[in-house]
N, C-alpha and C positions, 0 to 999 in steps of 0.2 A: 867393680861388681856391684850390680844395685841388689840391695838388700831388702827393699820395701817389700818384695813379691815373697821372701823368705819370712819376714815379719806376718807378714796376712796370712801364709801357708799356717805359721806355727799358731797362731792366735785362732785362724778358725778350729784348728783339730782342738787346742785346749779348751774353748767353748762349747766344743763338740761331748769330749768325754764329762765336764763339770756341768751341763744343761740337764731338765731331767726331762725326758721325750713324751712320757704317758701323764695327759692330765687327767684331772680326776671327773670325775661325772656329778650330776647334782645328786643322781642315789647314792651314788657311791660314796660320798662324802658321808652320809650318816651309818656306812658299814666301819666297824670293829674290825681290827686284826687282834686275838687274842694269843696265847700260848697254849698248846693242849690240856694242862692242868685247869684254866678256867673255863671252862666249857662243861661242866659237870650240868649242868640242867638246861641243856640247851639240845633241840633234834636237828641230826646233819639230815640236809635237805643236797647233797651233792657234791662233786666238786668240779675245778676248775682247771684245763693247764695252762699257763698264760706263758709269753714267752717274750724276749728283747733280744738284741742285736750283743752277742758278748763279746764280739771285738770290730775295733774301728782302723782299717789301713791295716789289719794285721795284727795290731797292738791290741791286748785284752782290756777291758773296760774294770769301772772301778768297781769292786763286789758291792760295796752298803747304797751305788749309786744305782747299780739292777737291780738288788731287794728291794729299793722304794718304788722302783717302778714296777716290777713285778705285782709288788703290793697293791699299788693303785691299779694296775689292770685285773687282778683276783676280786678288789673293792668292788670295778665297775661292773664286774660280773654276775657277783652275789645278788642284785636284785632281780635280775633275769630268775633264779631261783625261789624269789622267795624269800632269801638269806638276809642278815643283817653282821653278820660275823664273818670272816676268813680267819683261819688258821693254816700254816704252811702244811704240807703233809710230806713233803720231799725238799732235799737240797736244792740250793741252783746246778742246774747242769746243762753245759751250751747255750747260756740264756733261758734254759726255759726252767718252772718251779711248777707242781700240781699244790693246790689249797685246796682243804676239803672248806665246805663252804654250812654254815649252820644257820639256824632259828633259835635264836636267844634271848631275846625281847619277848616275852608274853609266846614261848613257845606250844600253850594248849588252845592257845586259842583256835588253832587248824585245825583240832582235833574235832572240837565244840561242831 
């Protein structure tokens, strides 16, 4: 029995689930993921639902490896708003998370 082709099966899928799929965007790099307690002076400007792939062949993916990706696609979003912050506002569920999305940075100046 040649094993090679069983080798390549197993090592792409573990490449598969340990890769992260959602890169970050050049706005999205300068967005905040905060917790809701640090947002006290900051105006929500929206939110977002963003979603990933929660399971791969069947097999469920890793949780903290869909929060980051989740996260960077919430990130890449918030400037489409306006926002410079994300904050989760729902659990993961089937890959997908809602972030309410805010203005934190110099938040009066929109007002001005």
């Amino acid at each position: 029995m040649n094993r090679v082709p069983l080798i390549i099966l197993f090592a792409s899928t573990f490449f598969q689930f340990a890769c992260t799929w959602a890169p970050l965007s050049q706005l999205g790099e300068k967005v905040r993921v905060l917790e809701p307690y640090e947002i006290n002076s900051c105006v929500k400007k929206g939110k977002a639902t963003v979603s990933v792939r929660d399971k791969i062949a069947g097999i469920e993916r890793n949780k903290k490896t869909m929060q980051k990706e989740l996260e960077r696609l919430a990130r890449n979003a918030a400037p489409d708003l306006n926002g410079d912050t994300v904050v989760a506002a729902s659990p993961i569920k089937n890959g997908q998370q809602t972030f309410f999305i805010y203005k934190c940075v110099d938040p009066q100046s929109e007002t001005r």
